[in-house]
MARFI-692546 format. One record per residue (C-alpha): x, y, z. Coordinates in steps of 0.5 Angstrom, whole numbers, plus 500, padded with zeros to 3 digits. Example, Ala and Ser with C-alpha at 12.3 -4.5 7.8 and 13.67 -1.06 7.14 Angstrom:
<pts>
525491516 527498514 
</pts>
This chain:
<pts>
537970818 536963815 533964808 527958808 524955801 518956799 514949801 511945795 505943798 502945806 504941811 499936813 494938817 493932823 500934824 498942826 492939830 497935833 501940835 496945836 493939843 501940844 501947845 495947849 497943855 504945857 505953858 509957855 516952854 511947851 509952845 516954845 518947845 513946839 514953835 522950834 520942832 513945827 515941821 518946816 517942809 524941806 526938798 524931796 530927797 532922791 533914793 541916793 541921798 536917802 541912802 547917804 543920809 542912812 550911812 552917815 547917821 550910823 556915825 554916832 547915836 545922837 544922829 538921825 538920818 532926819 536930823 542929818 537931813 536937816 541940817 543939809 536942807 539948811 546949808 544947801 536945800 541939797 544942791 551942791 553949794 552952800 546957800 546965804 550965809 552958810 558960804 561964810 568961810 569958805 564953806 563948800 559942798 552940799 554940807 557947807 564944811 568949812 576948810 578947817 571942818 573938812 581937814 578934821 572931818 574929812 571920811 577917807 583918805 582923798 576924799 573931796 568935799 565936793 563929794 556928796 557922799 564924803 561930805 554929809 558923811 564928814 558933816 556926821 563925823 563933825 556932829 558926833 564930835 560936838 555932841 560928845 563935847 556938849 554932853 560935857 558941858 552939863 547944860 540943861 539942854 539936848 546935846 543936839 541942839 547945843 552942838 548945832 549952835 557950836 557947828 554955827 558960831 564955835 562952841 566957845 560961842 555956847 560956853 559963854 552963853 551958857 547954852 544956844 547963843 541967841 544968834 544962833 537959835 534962829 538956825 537950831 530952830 530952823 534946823 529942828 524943824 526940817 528935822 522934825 518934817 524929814 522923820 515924818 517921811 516914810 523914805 526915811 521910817 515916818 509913821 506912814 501906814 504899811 502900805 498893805 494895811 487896812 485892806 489896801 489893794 496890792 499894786 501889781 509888781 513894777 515890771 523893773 522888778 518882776 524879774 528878780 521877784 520870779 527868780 527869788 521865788 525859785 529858791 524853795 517851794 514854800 516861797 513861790 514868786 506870789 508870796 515873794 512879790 506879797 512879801 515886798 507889797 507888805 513890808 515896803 510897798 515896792 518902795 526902794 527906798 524906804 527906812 523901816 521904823 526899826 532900821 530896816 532898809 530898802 525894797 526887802 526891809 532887811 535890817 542892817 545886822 541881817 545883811 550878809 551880802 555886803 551889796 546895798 540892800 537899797 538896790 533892788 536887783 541885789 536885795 529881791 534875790 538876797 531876800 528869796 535866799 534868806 527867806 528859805 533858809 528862815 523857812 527850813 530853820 522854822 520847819 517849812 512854816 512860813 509865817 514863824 519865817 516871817 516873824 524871824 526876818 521881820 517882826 513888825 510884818 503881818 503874816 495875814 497882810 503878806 497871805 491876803 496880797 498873796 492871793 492877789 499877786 497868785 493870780 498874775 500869770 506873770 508871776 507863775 514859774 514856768 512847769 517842767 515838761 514832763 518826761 512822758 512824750 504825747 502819742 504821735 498822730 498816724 501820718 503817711 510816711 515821708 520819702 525824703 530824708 527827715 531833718 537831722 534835729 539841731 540842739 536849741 540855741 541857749 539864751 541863758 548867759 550873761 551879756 556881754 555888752 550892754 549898758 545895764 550897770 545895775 540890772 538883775 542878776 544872771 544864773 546861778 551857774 556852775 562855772 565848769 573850766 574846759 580843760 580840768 572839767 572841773 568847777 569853781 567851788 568852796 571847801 566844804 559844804 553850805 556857806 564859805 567863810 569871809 575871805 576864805 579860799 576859792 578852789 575848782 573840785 568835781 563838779 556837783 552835778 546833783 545834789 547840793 553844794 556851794 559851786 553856784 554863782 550868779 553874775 551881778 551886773 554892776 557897770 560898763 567898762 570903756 569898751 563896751 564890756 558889761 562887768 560883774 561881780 561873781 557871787 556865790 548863792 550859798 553866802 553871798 560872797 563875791 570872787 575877790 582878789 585880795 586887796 583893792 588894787 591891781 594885783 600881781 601874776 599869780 595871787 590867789 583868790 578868796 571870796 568875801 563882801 561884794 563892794 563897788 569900789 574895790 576890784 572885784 568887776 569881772 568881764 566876759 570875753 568870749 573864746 571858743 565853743 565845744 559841746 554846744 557850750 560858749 567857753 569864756 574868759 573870765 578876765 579881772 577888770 583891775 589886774 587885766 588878768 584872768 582866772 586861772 587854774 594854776 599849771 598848763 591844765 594840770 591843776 587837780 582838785 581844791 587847787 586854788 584859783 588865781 589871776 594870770 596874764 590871759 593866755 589861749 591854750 591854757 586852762 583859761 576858758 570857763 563855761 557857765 552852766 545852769 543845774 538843768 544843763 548837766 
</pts>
């Protein structure tokens, strides 16, 4: 018997009342039917999960992330061992997999079943598998469900029987009807209203993401931050973790044929600019007509909801873009003059760089800069114009000091090294790609760099180490946390331009140090 947890709250009662129609109207297998899928109340699940669950579930098409949910509810209500019987055989891990069932299943080379996301992600492997040796067997029952009751007791266990073995329908009932609960969570694309519908209030825009919203709405004229922040309020309710109906994930509800940036778009501080960026390119493809952008990025959402929490969110002074001085100077006040000698007027401090020690592992992103080498005075750039290809090369050229071109970056911060050091990816705002050594280990001298999808687990952290200062700009070096080795303009500062970029031993008095200038800087 499935020892089953105590619910935290009862279930809601339209879904009783829902199921109880059900019952009514179709006999005895309908009751039966609606008694296996009555939603049973599992734990809340945190963001990481949510995300994990998603990941795993795109395994094979019979998995849901419900389903998935499910079933880990039942081996271990999400704690990081097995419960009750589930530890039969050695189970371990969140997923309860056997040592047999993690040697098959195991995700990655190296990967421990003690590893949440590597187990469920094994669990999904494992299910797939099942559920194609189920539809094999032809048996007058959802595949699901047979391959449940093979994870429990072996599929020899289901052949015999013809279909779920009576010892184990108690945990394919159990299973189901987690299942059937967790689909009906909005953190994983349940039927709950759009959080702007119906009239709702806007909720005003959560101060850990404020930042990012007034960035996003920089990018063009026709998405001011207003309508950035009416955007989130419409699609997602500011919620980080919500799987739309369709497959549309996280904060922006990017679906995941939609992103390019190859960051999470459950990490709001990657997804809330991603999305200021797309948006504006679906802008200008439509002709500056927001709500055909809209439509584009997101069927489902209401171009009326977005304009009516716009109105709302216009009217927080937190969200209006600082105006520019104008270039005209007021007229100065008659004053007595002064004997003594005025001041000699000092150039502002900038407050506009990265940090370079911090604990702000997944914070917002600094810039755009163009990155400018003190010695060559020439910036890192792209070939061509607009978006790079993945993987393609990394050069310096003339710095495009107006006009468009592909030479800005932002610095992402994703961790905190040993030291103390905050570590970036370096990613370009024209195609979302990250500086890159090839590879995902240290390097050797000299290997050049490409560009192509930011990942965490890979070598693409960078660190700031600050060098010297002339012409009121601080010069780094910008050094590779893996190889130890820093960007590099190859030669003694004789490197032209398209010369590739590279990663070498740091050394002073070469063409190492780079500064980080924004637009209005030049």
């Amino acid at each position: 018997m499935v020892r089953l947890p105590r619910p935290t709250r009862p279930v809601a009662l339209g879904i009783v009342l829902a199921l109880a129609v059900l019952t009514g109207a179709g006999g005895f297998a309908a009751r039966q039917a609606a008694n296996a899928a009555e939603p049973l109340q599992g734990n809340q699940l945190t963001a990481p999960d949510v995300r994990i669950l998603t990941g795993a579930a795109t395994s094979c098409t019979a998995l849901t992330p419900a389903r998935l949910a499910g079933q880990v509810m039942v081996a271990s209500h999400f704690t990081d061992r097995p419960v009750g019987d589930l530890r039969a055989g050695g189970a371990t891990g969140v997923a309860a997999l056997t040592p047999a069932q993690w040697q098959q299943n195991a995700p990655w080379t190296g990967a421990e079943p003690t590893d949440r996301t590597a187990a469920i992600t094994g669990l999904a492997h494992l299910m797939c598998r099942l559920v194609g040796q189920s539809r094999a067997l032809h048996l007058d029952e959802d595949p699901w469900r047979i391959a449940l009751a093979a994870f429990r007791l072996g599929m020899d266990q289901v052949v015999a029987a013809g279909g779920v073995p009576d010892k184990a329908k108690d945990y394919v009932d159990t299973v189901s009807r987690y299942a059937t609960w967790y689909a009906l969570q909005p953190a994983l694309g349940g039927s709950a209203p759009s959080p702007a519908a119906g009239g709702a209030a806007a909720i005003p825009v959560p101060d850990a993401y404020l930042q990012a919203v007034v960035d996003a709405g920089k990018n063009c004229t026709e998405l001011p931050p207003s309508r950035v922040a009416a955007q989130l309020m419409a699609t997602s309710g500011f919620s980080a973790t919500k799987l739309g109906a369709a497959g549309e994930q996280g904060i922006a509800q990017f679906q995941p044929q939609a992103w390019i940036e190859d960051g999470s778009p459950w990490d709001p501080g990657v997804a809330i600019p991603a999305l200021g960026r797309a948006m504006c390119k679906l802008i200008e493809q439509a002709g500056g007509q927001y709500p055909a952008a809209l439509a584009a990025f997101d069927r489902a959402a209401s171009a009326e909801a977005v304009t009516k929490a716009e109105a709302e969110y216009a009217k927080d002074p937190r969200l209006q873009i600082a105006a520019k001085p104008t270039s005209a100077a007021p007229t100065p006040a008659k004053t007595t003059p002064s004997t003594s000698p005025s001041p000699k007027p000092t150039k502002p401090a900038r407050n506009n760089q990265p940090a370079i020690k911090a604990a702000d592992s997944t914070g917002r992103g600094y810039g755009p800069y163009f990155i400018l080498n003190l010695v060559t005075k020439m910036c890192v750039d792209l070939p061509g114009y607009g978006a790079g290809p993945r993987d393609g090369p990394v050069a310096q050229f003339t710095c495009a000091k107006t006009g468009d071109d592909n030479q800005e970056w932002t610095f992402e911060p994703r961790a905190v090294d040993g030291e103390g050091y905050q570590l970036y990816w370096i990613r370009n705002t024209d195609d979302g790609f990250c500086i890159d050594p090839p590879g995902a280990e240290a390097v050797a001298s000299g290997t050049e760099l490409v560009e192509t999808g930011c990942f965490d687990q890979d070598n693409q952290y960078f660190r700031l180490e600050p060098k010297k200062t002339a012409g009121g700009f601080v010069y780094y070096w910008l050094r590779n946390t893996v190889a130890g080795m820093c960007l590099d303009v190859p030669g003694a500062g004789t490197g032209g331009a398209d010369v590739r970029l590279a990663l070498v031993p740091c050394l002073a008095n070469d063409d190492h140090e780079w500064a980080l200038l924004e637009k209005s800087e030049w």
